[in-house]
C-alpha positions as CSV (number, residue, x, y, z in Angstrom):
1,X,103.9,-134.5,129.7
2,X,106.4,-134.5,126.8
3,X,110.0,-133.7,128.1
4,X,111.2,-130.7,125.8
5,X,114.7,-132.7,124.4
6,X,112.1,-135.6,122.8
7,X,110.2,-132.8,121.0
8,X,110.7,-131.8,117.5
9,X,108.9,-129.3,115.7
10,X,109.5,-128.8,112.0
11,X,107.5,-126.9,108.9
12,X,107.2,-128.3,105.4
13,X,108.1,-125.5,102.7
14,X,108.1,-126.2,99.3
15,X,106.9,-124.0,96.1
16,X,103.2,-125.3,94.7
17,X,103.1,-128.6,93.5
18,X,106.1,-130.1,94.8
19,X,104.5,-132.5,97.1
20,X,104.4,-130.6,100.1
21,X,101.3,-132.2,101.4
22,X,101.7,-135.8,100.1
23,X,105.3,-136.2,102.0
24,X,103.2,-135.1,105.5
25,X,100.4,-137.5,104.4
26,X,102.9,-140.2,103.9
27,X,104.3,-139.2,107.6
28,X,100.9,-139.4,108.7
29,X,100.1,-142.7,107.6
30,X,103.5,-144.3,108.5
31,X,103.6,-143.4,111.8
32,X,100.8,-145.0,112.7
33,X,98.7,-142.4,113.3
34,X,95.5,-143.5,112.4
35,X,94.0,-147.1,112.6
36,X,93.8,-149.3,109.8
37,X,89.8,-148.2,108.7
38,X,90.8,-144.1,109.3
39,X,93.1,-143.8,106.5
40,X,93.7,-146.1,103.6
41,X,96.9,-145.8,101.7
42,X,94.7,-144.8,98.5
43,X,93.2,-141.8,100.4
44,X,95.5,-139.0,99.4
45,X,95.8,-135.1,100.6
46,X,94.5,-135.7,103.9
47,X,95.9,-132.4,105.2
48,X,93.8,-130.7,102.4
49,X,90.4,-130.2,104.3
50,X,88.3,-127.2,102.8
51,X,86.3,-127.7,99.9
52,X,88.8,-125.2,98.1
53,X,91.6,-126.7,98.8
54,X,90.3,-130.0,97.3
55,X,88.5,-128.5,94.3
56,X,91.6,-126.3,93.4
57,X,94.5,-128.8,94.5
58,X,96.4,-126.2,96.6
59,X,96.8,-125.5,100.1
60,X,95.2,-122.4,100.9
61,X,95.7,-122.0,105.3
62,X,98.5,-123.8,107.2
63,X,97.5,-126.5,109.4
64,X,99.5,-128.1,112.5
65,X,99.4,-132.1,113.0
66,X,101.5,-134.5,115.2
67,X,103.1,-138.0,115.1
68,X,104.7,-139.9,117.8
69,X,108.0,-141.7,116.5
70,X,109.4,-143.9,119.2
71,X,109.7,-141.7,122.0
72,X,109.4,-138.5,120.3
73,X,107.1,-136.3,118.9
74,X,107.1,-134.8,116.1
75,X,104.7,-131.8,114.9
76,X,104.7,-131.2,111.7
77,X,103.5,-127.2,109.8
78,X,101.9,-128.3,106.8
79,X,102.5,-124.5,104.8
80,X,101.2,-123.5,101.5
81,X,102.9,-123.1,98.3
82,X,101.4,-119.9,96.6
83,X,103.1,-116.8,97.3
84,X,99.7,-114.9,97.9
85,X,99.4,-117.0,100.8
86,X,102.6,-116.2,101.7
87,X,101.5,-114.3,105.0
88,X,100.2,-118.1,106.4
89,X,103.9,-119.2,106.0
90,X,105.2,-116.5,107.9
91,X,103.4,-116.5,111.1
92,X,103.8,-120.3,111.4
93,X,107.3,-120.5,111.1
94,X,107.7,-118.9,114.2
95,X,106.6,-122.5,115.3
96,X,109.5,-124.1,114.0
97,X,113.2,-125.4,115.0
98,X,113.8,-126.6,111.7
99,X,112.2,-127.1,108.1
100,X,112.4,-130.0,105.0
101,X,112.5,-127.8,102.1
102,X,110.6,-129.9,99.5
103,X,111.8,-129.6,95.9
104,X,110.7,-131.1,92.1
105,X,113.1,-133.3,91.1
106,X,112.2,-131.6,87.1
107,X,111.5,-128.2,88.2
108,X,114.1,-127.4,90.4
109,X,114.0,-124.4,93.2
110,X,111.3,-122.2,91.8
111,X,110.4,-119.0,92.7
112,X,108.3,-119.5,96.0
113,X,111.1,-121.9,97.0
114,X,113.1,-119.1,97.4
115,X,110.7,-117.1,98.9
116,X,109.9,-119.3,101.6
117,X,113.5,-120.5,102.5
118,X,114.7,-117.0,103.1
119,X,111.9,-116.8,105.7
120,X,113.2,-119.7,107.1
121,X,117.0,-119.0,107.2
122,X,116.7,-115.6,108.4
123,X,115.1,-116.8,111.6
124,X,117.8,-119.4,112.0
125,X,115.6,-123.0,111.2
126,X,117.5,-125.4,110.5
127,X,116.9,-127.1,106.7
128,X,116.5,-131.0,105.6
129,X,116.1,-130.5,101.5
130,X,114.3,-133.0,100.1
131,X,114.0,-134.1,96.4
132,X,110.8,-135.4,95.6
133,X,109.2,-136.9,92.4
134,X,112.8,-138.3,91.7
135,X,110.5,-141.4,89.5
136,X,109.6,-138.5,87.3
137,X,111.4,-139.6,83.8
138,X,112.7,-136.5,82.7
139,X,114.0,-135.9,86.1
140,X,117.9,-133.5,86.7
141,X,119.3,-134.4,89.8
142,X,122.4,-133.4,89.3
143,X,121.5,-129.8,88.1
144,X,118.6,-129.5,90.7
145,X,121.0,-130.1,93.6
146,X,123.7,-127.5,92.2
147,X,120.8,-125.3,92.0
148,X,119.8,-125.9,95.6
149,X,123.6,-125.2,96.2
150,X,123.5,-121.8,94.5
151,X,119.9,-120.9,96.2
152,X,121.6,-121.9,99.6
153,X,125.2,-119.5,98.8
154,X,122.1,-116.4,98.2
155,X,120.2,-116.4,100.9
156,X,121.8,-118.3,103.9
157,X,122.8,-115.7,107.2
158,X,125.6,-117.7,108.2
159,X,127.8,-120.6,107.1
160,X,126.2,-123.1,109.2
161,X,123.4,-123.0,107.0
162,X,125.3,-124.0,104.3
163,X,125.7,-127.4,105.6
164,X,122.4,-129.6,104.8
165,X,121.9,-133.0,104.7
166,X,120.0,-133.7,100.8
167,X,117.1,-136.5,100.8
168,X,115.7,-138.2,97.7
169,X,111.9,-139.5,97.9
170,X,109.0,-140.5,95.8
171,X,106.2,-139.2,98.0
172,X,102.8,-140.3,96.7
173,X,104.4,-144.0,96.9
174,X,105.5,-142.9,100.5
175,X,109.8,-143.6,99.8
176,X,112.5,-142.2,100.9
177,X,116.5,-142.1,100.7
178,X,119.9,-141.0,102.0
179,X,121.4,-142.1,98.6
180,X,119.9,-141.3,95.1
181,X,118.7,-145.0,94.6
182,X,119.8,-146.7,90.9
183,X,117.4,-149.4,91.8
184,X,114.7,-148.2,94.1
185,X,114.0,-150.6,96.6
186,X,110.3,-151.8,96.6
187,X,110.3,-152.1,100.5
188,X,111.4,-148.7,101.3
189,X,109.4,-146.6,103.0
190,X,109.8,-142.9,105.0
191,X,111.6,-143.8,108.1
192,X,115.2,-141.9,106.9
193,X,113.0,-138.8,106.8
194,X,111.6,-139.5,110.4
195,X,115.5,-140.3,111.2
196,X,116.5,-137.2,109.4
197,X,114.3,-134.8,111.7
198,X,114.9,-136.7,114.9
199,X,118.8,-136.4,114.4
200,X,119.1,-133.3,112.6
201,X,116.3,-130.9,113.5
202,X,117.3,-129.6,117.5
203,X,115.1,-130.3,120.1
204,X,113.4,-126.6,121.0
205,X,115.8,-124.5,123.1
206,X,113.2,-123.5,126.0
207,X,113.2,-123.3,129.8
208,X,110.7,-125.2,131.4
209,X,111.2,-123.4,135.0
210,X,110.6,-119.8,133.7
211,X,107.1,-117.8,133.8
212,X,105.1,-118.9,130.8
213,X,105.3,-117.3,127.5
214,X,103.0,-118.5,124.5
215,X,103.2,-116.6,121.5
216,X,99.8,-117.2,119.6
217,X,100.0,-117.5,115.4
218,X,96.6,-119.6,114.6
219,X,93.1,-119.5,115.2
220,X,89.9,-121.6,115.0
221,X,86.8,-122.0,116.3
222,X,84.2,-124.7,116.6
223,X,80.5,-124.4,117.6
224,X,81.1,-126.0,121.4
225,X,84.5,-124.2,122.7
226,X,84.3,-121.1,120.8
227,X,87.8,-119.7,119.8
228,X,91.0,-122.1,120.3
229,X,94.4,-119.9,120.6
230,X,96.9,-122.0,118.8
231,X,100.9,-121.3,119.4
232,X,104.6,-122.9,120.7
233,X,104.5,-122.5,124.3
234,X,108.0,-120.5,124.3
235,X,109.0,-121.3,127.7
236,X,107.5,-122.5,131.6
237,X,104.3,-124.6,131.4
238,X,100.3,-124.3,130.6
239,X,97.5,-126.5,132.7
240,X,93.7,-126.3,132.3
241,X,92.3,-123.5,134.9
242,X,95.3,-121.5,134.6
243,X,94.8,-117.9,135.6
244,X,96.7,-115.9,132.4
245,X,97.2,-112.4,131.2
246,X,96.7,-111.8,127.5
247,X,99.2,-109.0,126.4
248,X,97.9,-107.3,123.3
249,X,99.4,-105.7,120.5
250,X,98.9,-101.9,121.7
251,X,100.3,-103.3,125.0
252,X,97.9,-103.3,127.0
253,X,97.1,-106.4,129.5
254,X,93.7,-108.5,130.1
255,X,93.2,-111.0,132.7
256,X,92.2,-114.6,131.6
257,X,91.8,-118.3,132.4
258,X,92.6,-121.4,130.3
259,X,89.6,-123.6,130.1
260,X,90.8,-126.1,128.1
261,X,94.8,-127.4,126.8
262,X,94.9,-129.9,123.7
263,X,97.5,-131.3,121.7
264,X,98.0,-132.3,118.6
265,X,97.7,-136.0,117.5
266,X,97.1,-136.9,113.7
267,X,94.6,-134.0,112.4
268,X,92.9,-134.3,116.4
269,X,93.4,-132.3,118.7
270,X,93.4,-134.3,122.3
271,X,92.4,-132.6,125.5
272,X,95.4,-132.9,128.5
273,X,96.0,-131.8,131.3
274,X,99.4,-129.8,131.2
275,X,101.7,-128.9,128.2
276,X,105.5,-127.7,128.4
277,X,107.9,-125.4,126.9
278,X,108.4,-126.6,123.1
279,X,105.0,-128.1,122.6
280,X,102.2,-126.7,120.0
281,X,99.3,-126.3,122.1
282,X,95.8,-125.4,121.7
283,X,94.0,-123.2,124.1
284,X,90.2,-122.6,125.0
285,X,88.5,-119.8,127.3
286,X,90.6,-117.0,125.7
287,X,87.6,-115.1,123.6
288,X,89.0,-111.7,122.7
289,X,92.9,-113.2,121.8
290,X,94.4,-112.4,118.0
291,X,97.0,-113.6,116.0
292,X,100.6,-112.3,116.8
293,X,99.6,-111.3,120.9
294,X,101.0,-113.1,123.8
295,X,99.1,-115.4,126.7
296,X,101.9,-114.9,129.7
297,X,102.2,-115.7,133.6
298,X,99.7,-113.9,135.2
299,X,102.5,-112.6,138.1
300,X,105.1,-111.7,135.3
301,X,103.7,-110.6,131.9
302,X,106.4,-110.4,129.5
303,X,105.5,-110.2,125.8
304,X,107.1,-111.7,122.3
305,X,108.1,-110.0,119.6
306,X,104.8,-109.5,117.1
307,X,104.8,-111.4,113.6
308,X,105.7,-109.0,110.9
309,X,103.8,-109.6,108.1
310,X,104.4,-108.6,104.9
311,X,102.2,-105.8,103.4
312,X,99.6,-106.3,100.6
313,X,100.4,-105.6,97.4
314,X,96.3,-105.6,95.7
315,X,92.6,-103.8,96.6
316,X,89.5,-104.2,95.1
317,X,86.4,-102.7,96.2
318,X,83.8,-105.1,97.7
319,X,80.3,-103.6,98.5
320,X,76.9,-104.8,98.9
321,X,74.9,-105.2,96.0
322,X,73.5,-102.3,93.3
323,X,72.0,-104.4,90.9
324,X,68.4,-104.6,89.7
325,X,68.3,-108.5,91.2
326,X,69.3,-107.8,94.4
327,X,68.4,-110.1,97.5
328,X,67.1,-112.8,95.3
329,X,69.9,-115.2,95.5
330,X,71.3,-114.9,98.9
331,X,71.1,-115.0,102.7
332,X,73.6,-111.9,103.6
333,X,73.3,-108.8,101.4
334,X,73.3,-105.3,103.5
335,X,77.0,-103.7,104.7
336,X,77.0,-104.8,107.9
337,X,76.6,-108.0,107.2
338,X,79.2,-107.8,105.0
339,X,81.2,-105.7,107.0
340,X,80.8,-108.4,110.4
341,X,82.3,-111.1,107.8
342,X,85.0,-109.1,106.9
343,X,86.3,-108.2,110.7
344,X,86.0,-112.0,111.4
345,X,88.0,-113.3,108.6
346,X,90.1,-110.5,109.7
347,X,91.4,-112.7,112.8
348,X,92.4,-115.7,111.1
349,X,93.7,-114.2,107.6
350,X,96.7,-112.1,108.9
351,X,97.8,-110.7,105.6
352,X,94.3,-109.1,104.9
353,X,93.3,-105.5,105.3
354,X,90.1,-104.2,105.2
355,X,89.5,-100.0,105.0
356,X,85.5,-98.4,105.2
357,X,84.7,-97.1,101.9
358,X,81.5,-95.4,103.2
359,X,78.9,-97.6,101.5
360,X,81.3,-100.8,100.8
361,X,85.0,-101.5,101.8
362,X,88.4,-101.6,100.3
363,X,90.1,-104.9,100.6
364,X,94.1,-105.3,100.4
365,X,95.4,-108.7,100.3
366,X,99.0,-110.4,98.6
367,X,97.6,-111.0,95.1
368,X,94.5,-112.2,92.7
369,X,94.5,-115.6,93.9
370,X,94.2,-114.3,97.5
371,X,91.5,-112.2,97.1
372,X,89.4,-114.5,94.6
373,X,89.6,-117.3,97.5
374,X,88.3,-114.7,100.1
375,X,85.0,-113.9,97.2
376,X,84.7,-117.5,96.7
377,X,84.6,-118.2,100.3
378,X,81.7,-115.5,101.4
379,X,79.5,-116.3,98.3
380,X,79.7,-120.1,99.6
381,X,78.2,-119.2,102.8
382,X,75.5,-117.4,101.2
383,X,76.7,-113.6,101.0
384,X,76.0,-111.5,98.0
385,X,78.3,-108.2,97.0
386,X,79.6,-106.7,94.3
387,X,83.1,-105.9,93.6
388,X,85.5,-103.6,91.6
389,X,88.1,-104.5,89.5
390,X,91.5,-104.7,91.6
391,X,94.1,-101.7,91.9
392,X,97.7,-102.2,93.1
393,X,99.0,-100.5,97.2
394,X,101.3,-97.8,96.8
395,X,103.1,-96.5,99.4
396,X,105.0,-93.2,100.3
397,X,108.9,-93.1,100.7
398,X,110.6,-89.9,100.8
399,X,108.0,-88.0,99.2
400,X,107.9,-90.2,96.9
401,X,104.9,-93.1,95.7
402,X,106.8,-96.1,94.7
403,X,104.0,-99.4,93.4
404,X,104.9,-102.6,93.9
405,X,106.8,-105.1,91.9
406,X,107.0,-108.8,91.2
407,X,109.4,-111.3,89.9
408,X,107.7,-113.3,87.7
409,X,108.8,-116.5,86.1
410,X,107.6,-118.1,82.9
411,X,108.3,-121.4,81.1
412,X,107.0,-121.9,77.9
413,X,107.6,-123.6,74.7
414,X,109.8,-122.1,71.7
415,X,107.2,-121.9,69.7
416,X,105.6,-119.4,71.8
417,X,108.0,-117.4,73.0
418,X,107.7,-114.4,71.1
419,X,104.1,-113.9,71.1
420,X,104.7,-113.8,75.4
421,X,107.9,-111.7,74.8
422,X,105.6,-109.2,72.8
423,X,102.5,-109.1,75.0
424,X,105.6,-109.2,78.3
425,X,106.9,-105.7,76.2
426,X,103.8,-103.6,76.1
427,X,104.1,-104.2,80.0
428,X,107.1,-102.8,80.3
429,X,108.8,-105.9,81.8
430,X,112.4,-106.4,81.9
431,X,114.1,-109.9,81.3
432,X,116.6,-110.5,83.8
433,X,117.6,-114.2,82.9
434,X,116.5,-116.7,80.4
435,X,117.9,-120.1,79.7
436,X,116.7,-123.8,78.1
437,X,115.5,-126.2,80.0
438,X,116.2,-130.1,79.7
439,X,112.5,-130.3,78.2
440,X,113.6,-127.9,75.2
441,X,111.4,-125.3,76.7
442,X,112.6,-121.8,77.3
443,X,112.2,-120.0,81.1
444,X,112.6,-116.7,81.8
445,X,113.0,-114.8,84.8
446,X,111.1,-110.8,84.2
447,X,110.9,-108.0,86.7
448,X,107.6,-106.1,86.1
449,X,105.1,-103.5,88.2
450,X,102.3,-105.6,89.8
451,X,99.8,-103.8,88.4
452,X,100.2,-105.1,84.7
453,X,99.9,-109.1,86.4
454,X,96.1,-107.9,86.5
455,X,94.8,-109.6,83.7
456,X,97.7,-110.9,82.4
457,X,97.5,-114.8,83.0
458,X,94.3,-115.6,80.8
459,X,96.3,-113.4,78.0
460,X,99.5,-115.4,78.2
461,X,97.1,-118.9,78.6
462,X,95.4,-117.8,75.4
463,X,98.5,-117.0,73.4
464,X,100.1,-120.4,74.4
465,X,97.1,-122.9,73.8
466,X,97.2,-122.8,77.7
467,X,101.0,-124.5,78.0
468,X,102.5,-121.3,79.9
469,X,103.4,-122.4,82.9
470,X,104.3,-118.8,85.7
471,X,104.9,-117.7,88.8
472,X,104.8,-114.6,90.5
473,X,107.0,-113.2,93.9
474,X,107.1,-109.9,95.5
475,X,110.3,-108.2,94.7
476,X,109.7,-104.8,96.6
477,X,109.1,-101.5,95.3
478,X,110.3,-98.5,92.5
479,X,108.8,-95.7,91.9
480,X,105.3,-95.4,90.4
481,X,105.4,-95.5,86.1
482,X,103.0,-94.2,83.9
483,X,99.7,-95.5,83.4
484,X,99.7,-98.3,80.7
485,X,96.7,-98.5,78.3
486,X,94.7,-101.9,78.6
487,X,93.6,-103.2,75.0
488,X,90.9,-105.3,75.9
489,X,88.0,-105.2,73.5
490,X,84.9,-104.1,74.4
491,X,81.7,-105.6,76.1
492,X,78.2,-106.0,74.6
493,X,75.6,-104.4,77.1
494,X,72.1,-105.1,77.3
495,X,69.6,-102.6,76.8
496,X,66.6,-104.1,78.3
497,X,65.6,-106.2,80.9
498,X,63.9,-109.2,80.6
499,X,64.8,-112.8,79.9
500,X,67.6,-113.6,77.0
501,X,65.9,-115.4,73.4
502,X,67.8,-117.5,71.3
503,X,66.6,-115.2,68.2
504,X,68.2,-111.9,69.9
505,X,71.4,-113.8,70.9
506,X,72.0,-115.3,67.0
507,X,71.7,-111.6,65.9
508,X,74.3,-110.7,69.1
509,X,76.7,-113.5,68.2
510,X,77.9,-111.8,65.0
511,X,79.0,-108.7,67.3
512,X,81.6,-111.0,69.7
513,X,81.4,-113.8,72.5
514,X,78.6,-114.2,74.2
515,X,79.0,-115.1,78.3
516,X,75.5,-116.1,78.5
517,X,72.8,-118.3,76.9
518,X,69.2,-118.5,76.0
519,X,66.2,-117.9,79.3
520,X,68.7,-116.1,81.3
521,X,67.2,-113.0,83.2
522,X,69.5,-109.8,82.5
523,X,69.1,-106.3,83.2
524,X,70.0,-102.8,81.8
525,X,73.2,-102.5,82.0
526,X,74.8,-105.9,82.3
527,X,77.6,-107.2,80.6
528,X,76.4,-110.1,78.3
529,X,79.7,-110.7,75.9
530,X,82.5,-108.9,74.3
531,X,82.4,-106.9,71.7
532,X,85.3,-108.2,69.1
533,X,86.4,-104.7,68.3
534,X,86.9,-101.4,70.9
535,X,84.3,-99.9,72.8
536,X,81.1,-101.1,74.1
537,X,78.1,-102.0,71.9
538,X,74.4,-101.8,73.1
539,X,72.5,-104.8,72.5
540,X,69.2,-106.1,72.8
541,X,69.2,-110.0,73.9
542,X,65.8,-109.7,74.8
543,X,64.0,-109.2,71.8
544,X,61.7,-112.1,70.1
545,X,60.8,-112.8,66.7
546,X,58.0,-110.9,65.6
547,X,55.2,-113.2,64.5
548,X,53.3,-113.1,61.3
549,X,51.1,-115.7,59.5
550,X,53.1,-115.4,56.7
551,X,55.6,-118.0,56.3
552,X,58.8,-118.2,54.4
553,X,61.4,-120.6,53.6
554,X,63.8,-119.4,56.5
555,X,61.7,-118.8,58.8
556,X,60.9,-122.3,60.7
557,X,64.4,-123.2,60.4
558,X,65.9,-123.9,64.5
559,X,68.5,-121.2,65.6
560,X,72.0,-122.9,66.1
561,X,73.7,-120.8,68.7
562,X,77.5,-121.4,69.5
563,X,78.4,-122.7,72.7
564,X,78.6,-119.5,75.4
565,X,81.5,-118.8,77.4
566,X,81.2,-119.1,81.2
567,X,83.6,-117.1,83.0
568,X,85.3,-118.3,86.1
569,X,85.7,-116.2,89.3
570,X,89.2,-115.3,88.4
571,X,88.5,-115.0,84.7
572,X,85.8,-112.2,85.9
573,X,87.6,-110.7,88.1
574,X,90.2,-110.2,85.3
575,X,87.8,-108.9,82.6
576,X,86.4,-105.8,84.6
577,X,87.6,-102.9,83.6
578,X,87.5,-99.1,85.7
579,X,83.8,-98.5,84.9
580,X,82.5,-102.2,86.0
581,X,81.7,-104.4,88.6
582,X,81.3,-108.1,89.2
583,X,78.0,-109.1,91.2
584,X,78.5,-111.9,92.9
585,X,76.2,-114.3,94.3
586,X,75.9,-117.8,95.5
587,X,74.4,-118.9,92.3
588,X,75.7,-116.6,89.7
589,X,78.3,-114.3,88.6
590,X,77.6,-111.3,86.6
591,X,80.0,-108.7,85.0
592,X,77.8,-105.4,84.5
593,X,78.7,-101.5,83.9
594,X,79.2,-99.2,87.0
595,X,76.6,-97.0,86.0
596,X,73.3,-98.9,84.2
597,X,71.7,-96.4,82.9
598,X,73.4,-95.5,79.2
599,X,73.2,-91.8,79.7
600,X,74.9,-91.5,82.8
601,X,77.8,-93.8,81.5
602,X,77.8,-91.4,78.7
603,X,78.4,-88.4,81.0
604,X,80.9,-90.7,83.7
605,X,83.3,-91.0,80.2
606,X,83.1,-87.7,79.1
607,X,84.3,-86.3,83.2
């Protein structure tokens, strides 16, 4: 057993792309963790497991890991960066004494920094910031650590929080310093950060003699041991066979027995036989537990206070599938299959909600990003759905509905500026600071409803030759506006089923951008490009060239079509409009109207 005072448990915070995961890779790999043919130095993102997570390079779900430094231990919250998985930061750092606030030596605090540090000072963890990428050449030190300062003076509860020790690293090369270094030293490696935690992060303050108290915040399951209860055993002690009570969020209390106890050693988990206050333990037997309820002493039950989450801020409808090729691409296609899914990822994604829309349901999550990873995930394991196009949570306060709103921050280049300050405008959003960076480029800080973010990002990507670089944060609520009128061009619709021609799709090029190419099976109704003026415009894609034995001088020439454009999730998702879905399959995605048959459409408009 570890004694509580050589324990240390600390989360890593940062916003997207500061490094986050490569400074807890580096810890990994420095510590000894793994043997020499585990981990090679060149192997990099080793906390990054899911195929996502790789393919996008973010960190989607929090993950716990350990490493022994001398005598202590040291586990270690690898969080994620977006702020629509913000609701994964703030059930694990309940975990926590302490955090190292990771920050771009270039970019500065940004705005999930701040998001994420106020979650942390507000529930008294104490802070190690560390600047990272400090090789980068057009690096600002100086200015990066006054803006730390001003960050700090913002949000800090009391004036011991004001006092942080400041770290300079290069984490992919796996360095680290007190001092900014003129001359970086070619030997250097992590061990002032591993110093750092061991003398500046507290030990956790528990009591090891009291009844036991484990507040749980993860989940996960494997084939063999079914669901493991993951948590920080608050105080007293855990051992395999324990007899438990599992104190639920209504409050009501459910015998149980610990099969199993594992801790945390690299990215295994290692089977012991007792754990004690201040550890991050795993737990088997406990079948029916969920995040934010409490496994307690079975003679004196007392529970912990639940995780408040932050509510969701986007729906979309997500149904099973209406379309014409239904149930020929995928393994799960009727509502309750779709509904079982839902409940399940329910469990383990705490800032989800999920509503019965009758046929389909209504899924609330933080943002876009969350949601798209959710329809990404179920169509990789073979489900097939439909889904609408997303709608911002209101909420009522004194009689009043107020929508949500978002802080948004955009850097961009001068040259661009007023084509996003115009498009920014017809949103209604209001600029609240703007200043130049050391790059020449221009950032701006806007407050705008979340509502008028749907859509927005491939706009502003377009108008900038994709240089924008933004980032959205919740920034509460006001009271709902009036509607504001999308101008998105219309779609071209097919009007027949069959299989697309390469002679029908030249004729259909002239009309706008095509999303699909020749020998592609449509249906009536489907969206197969956009128009390039308003409204929608039937087309026939199917049609072939009618054959005659007549030939003229244009006629055996080869139709050159342009290149199609294929849609991502995210750019789909975007496109829809009120009156269409998105179909979604494990093979294909297809934008088509609500209603395929032209005449009802034609009645839908006019009610």
């Amino acid at each position: 057993m570890q004694d509580p005072k050589h324990i240390r448990n600390i989360a890593i915070i940062a916003h997207v792309d500061h490094g986050k995961t490569t400074v807890v890779d580096g810890l990994l790999k420095q510590s000894n963790t793994f043997r020499s043919n585990q981990a090679e130095m060149g192997q990099d993102l080793i906390m990054d497991s899911g195929d996502q997570e790789h393919e996008r390079g973010i960190t989607i779900t929090a993950k716990q890991t350990a490493v022994y430094y001398g005598d202590y231990k040291i586990n270690i919250i690898d969080t994620p960066g977006h702020a629509d998985f913000s609701g994964e930061v703030e059930r694990t750092l309940n975990m926590a004494d302490g955090v190292i606030l990771v920050v771009d030596a270039q970019e500065g605090p940004m705005p999930q920094t701040k998001f994420v540090l106020s979650k942390a000072l507000e529930l008294g963890l104490k802070p190690i910031v560390l600047i990272n990428k400090i090789d980068k050449p057009s690096r600002r030190i100086d200015e990066v650590e006054d803006e730390i300062a001003d960050l700090f003076l913002e949000l800090a509860v009391d004036d011991g929080q004001l006092h942080y020790p400041t770290y300079f690293s290069i984490g992919r090369d796996g360095k680290a310093w007190k001092e900014f270094p003129d001359n970086p030293d070619p030997d250097a490696d992590l061990t002032p950060i591993f110093e750092a935690i061991i003398n500046e992060i507290p030990a956790p303050t528990v009591d090891v003699d009291k009844p036991l108290q484990l507040l749980v915040t993860a989940l996960q399951y494997d084939n063999f041991l079914g669901k493991y209860a993951i948590g920080r055993l608050s105080r007293g002690a855990i051992k395999k066979g324990q007899q438990v009570v599992l104190i639920k969020r209504d409050g009501t209390h459910l015998p149980g027995k610990i099969d199993k106890v594992f801790a945390y050693r690299g990215l295994n988990r290692e089977e012991i036989d007792e754990a004690v206050a201040g550890d991050i333990v795993a737990l088997t037997g406990i079948s029916n537990v969920h995040i934010g309820e409490t496994i307690a002493d079975k003679d004196q039950p007392e529970a912990l206070p639940v995780i408040e989450i932050e509510a969701p801020t986007l729906s979309m409808y997500l149904g099973p599938n209406t379309s014409p090729l239904k149930g020929k691409e995928a393994e799960f296609n009727t509502s309750r299959q779709i509904g079982d899914r839902l409940q399940k990822e329910l469990e383990t994604n705490v800032s989800l909600r999920v509503r019965d829309d009758g046929i389909g349901f209504v899924v609330s999550g933080r943002g876009e990003l969350h949601l798209s990873v959710l329809i990404e995930t179920l169509r990789r394991e073979g489900y097939e759905f439909e889904v609408g196009r997303p709608q911002v949570v209101t909420i009522e306060q004194d009689g009043q509905t107020m929508e949500p709103v978002e802080e948004l921050l955009i850097e961009v280049g001068p040259e661009y500026l007023g084509a996003v300050s115009q498009e920014l405008g017809a949103r209604r959003a209001v600029l609240i600071k703007q200043e130049q960076t050391s790059s020449g480029a221009t950032r701006g800080t806007y407050i705008l409803p979340t509502r008028v973010l749907i859509g927005l990002r491939n706009l502003l990507l377009t108008a900038t030759k994709g240089t924008i670089i933004m980032h959205g944060l919740p920034h509460g609520y006001q009271p709902l506006g009036p509607k504001l009128q999308r101008v998105r061009n219309g779609a071209l619709v097919a009007t027949e089923a069959g299989s697309t021609t390469a002679y029908a799709l030249d004729n259909a090029e002239s009309r706008g951008t095509l999303f699909i190419g020749p020998g592609v099976t449509v249906y009536l109704g489907m969206i197969v490009g956009q128009y390039n003026r308003q409204g929608d415009l039937d087309v026939n894609v199917c049609r072939g060239k009618q054959l005659t034995n007549m030939r003229t001088s244009s006629s055996d020439g080869t139709v050159q079509l342009t290149p199609h454009t294929q849609l991502s999730l995210e750019q789909s998702i975007d496109f829809i409009e009120d009156d269409e879905l998105l179909e979604v399959t494990p093979k294909s995605l297809r934008l088509r109207k609500r209603f395929l048959d032209p005449n009802k459409r034609k009645r839908a408009a006019k009610n």
